[in-house]
C-alpha positions in Angstrom: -14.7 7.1 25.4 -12.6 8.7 22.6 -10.1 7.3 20.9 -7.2 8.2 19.0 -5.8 6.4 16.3 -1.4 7.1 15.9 -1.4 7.6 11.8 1.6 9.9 11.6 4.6 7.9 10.7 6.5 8.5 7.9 6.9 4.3 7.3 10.6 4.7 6.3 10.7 0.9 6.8 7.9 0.5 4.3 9.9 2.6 1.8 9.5 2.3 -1.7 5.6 2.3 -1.1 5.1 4.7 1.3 6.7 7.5 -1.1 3.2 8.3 -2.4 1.2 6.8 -0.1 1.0 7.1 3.8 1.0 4.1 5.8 -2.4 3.5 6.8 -3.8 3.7 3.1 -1.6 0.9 2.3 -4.1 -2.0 0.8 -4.8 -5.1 2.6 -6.8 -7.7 1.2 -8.9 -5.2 0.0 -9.4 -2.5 2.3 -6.3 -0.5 3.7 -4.9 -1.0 7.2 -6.3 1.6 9.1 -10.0 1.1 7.8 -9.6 -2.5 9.4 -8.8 -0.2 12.9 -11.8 1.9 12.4 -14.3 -1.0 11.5 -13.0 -2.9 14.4 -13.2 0.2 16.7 -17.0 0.9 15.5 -17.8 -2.2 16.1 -16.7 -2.7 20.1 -18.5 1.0 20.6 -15.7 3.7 20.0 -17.6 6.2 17.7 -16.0 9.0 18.3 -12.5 9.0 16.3 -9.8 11.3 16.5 -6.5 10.3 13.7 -3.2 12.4 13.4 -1.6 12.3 10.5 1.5 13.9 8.9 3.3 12.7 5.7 1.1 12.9 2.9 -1.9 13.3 5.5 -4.7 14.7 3.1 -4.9 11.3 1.6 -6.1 10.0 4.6 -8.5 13.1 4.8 -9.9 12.6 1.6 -9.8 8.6 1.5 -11.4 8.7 4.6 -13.9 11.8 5.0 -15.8 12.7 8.5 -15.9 8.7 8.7 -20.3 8.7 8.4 -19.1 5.0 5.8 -18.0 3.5 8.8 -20.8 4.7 11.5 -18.4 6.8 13.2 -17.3 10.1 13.6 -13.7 11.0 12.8 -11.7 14.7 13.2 -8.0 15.0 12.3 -5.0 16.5 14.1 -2.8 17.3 11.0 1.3 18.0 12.3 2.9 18.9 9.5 4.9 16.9 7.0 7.3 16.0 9.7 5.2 14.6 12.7 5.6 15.4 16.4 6.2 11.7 17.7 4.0 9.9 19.5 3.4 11.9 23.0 3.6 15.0 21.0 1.4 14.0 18.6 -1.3 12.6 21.3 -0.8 16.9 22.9 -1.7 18.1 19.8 -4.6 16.4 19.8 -5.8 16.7 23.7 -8.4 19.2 22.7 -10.0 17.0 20.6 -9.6 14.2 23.0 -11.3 16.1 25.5 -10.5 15.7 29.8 -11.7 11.8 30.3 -9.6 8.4 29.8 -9.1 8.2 25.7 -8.2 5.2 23.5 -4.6 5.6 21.6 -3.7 2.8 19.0 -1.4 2.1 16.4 -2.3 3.0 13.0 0.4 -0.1 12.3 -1.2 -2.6 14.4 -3.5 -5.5 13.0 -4.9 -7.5 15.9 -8.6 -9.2 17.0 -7.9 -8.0 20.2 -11.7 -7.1 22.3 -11.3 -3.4 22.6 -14.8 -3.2 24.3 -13.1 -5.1 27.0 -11.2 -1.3 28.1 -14.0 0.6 28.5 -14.7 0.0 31.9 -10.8 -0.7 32.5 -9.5 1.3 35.7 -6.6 3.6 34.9 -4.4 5.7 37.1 -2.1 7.7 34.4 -2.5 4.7 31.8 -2.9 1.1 31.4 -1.1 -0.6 28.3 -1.9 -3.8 26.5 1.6 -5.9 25.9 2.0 -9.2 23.6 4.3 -11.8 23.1 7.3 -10.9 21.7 7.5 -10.7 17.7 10.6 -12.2 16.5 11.9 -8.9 15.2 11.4 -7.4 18.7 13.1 -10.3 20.9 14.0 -8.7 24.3 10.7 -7.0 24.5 9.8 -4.0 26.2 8.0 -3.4 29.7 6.7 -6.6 32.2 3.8 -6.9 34.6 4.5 -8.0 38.3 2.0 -9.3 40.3 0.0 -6.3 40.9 -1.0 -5.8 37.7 1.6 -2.6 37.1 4.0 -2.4 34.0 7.2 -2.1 35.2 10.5 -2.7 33.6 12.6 -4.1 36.8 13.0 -8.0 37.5 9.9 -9.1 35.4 9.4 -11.0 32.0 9.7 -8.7 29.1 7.1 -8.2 26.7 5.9 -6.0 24.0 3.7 -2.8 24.1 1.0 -3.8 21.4 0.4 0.1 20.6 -2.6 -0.4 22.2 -3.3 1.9 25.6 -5.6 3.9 27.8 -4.1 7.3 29.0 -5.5 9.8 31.4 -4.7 14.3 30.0 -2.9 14.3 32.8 0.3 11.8 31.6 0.7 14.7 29.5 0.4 17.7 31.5 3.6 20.0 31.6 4.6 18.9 28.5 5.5 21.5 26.4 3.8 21.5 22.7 6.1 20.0 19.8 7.9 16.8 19.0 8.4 14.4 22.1 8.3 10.3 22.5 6.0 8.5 24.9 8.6 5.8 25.9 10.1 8.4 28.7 6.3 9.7 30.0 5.5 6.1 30.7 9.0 5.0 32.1 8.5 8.0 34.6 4.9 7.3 35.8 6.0 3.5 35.7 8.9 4.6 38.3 5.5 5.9 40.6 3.7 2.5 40.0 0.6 4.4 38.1 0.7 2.4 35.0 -1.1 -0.9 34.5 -1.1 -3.6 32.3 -2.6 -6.4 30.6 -1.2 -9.5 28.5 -2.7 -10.5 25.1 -2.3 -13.4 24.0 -4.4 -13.0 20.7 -3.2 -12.5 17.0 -1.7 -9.2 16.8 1.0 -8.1 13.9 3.5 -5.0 13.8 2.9 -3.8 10.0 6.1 -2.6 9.9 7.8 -3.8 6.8 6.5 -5.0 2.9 7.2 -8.6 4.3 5.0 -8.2 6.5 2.3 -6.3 5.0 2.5 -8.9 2.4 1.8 -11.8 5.4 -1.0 -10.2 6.5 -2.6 -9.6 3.5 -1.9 -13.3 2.4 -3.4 -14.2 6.0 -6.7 -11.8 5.7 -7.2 -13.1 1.9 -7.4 -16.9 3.2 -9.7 -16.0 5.7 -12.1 -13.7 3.2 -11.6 -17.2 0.9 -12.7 -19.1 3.7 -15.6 -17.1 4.7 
């Protein structure tokens, strides 16, 4: 299975220290964020890595190379300086991603979730992984009723982790350019052909200095502790 990894954003958020550098080189207790990704991605069996990128992107071409370092195999889908979004982003990249069920995540995310686990994963137009809520993200986003299927009526709220499995054809009549994922999913959610799974794991929106700076206090301790 292929997988893409969402390393596109401009990190306005992130602002004054994503001026020079994009997001996912940011450093982390010595590595930057999205090498953590990768290395966890290699290691549960996901080889075969395709990242977007658009502000600054040949930084993360050059930091990263065709990804032999890390035992896998990495293209790029470069947008632009100004990005497509996140669905138009993943249709740029569908023919690198190929026909089957691909892997998208974050490039923002930092999480031990078991991404082996979705490999044998069922999925209909797309199954999403949701977490607890953060505490800057209080009402959530999508539930899961009893079927197993995201939905966003009458159900406890949680947040989409950035982590998900989507079929080509989510995307199909789409046209090419800048579009958002949140109204794709809503619309297959409203035929009941997206599922869902709850995680109850560590996982951390890297979405501001604060909190870059709490994770790399919380991956130093552990390094100290190894």
């Amino acid at each position: 299975m292929k997988v893409m990894i969402l390393a596109a954003g401009r990190g306005e958020r992130m602002r004054p220290l994503t001026d020079h550098t994009p997001k996912p080189l940011l450093p982390v207790a010595g590595k930057t964020i999205i090498e953590y990704t990768i290395k966890q991605l290699v290691a549960a069996g996901f080889n075969d890595i395709i990242i977007n990128h658009a502000h600054l992107g040949q930084q993360i071409e050059q930091h990263l190379g065709g990804g032999q370092q890390y035992g896998a195999t990495i293209h790029y889908s470069p947008e632009g300086e100004q990005g497509l979004e996140t669905a138009g982003g993943i249709i740029n990249a569908l023919p690198l991603l190929g026909d089957a069920v691909f892997l998208v995540v974050n490039g923002d995310v930092a999480t031990d979730f078991p991404f082996a686990e979705l490999k044998n994963q069922t999925v209909d137009l797309a199954h999403l992984v949701l977490v607890d809520n953060p505490a800057h993200h209080p009402q959530g986003d999508f539930g899961l009723d009893d079927a197993g299927k995201v939905t966003e009526k009458d159900a406890e709220k949680f947040t989409f982790s950035g982590i998900g499995l989507y079929r080509p054809e989510l995307f199909s009549n789409i046209p090419a350019g800048s579009s958002k994922l949140g109204p794709l999913l809503r619309q297959a959610m409203s035929s009941r052909r997206v599922s869902g799974q709850k995680f109850a794991g560590f996982w951390m929106d890297i979405g501001t200095p604060e909190r870059l700076q709490e994770l790399n206090h919380l991956y130093s301790s552990r390094t100290s502790h190894a």
